[in-house]
C-alpha positions in Angstrom: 105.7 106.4 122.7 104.4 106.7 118.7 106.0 105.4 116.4 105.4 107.5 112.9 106.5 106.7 109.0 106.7 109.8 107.2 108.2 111.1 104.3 110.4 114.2 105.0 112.1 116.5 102.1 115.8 117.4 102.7 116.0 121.3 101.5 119.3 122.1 99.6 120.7 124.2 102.6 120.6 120.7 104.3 117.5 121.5 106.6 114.5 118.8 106.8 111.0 119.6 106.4 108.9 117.4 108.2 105.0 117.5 107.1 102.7 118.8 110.3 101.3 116.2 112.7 98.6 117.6 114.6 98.3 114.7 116.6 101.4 115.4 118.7 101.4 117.8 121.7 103.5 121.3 121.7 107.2 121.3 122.9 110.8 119.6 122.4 110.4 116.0 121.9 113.4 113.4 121.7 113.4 111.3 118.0 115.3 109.4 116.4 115.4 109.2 112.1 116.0 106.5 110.2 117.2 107.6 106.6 117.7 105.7 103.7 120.8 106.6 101.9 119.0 107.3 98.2 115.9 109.6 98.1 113.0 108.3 97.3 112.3 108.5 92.8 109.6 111.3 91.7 106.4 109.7 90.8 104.6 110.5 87.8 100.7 111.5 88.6 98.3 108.4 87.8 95.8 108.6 85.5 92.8 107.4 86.2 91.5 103.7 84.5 88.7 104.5 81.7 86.5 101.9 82.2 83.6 101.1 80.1 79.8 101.2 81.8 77.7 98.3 81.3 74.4 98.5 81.1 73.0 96.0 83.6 69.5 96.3 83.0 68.0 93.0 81.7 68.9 92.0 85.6 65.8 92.2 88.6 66.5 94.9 90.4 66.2 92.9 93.6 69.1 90.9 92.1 72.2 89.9 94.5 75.5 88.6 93.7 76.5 87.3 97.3 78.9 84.4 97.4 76.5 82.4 99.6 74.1 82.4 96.8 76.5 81.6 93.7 78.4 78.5 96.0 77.7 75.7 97.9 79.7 74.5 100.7 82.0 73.0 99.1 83.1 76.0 97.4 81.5 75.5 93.8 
């Protein structure tokens, strides 16, 4: 037994589209839906973050930032 969480579109004639899941094998299989009584809100595209590069070369290369190195035991 799998137990999937999709997101399905309900076509105006009523029908559902379910998107493809290659995963499962060929044939009739029994399911049971679960569907929330308000569809879910459109989502506007995100835009990516600009972030600024920093130039980070006054650092030795061989430079590492691992947290073993910046604290002791204690945590500071």
């Amino acid at each position: 037994m799998k137990t999937i969480e999709t997101t399905i579109t309900v076509l105006p004639n009523g029908s559902i589209q379910i998107p493809p899941r290659p995963d499962l094998l060929p044939g009739e299989h029994r399911v049971v839906l679960v569907i929330e009584e308000h569809p879910i809100p459109s989502r506007e595209p995100v835009v990516p973050l600009k972030l600024k590069m920093l130039d980070w070369s006054a650092w030795p290369a061989d430079s590492t930032f691992r947290r073993e190195e910046l604290y002791d035991d204690s945590g500071r």
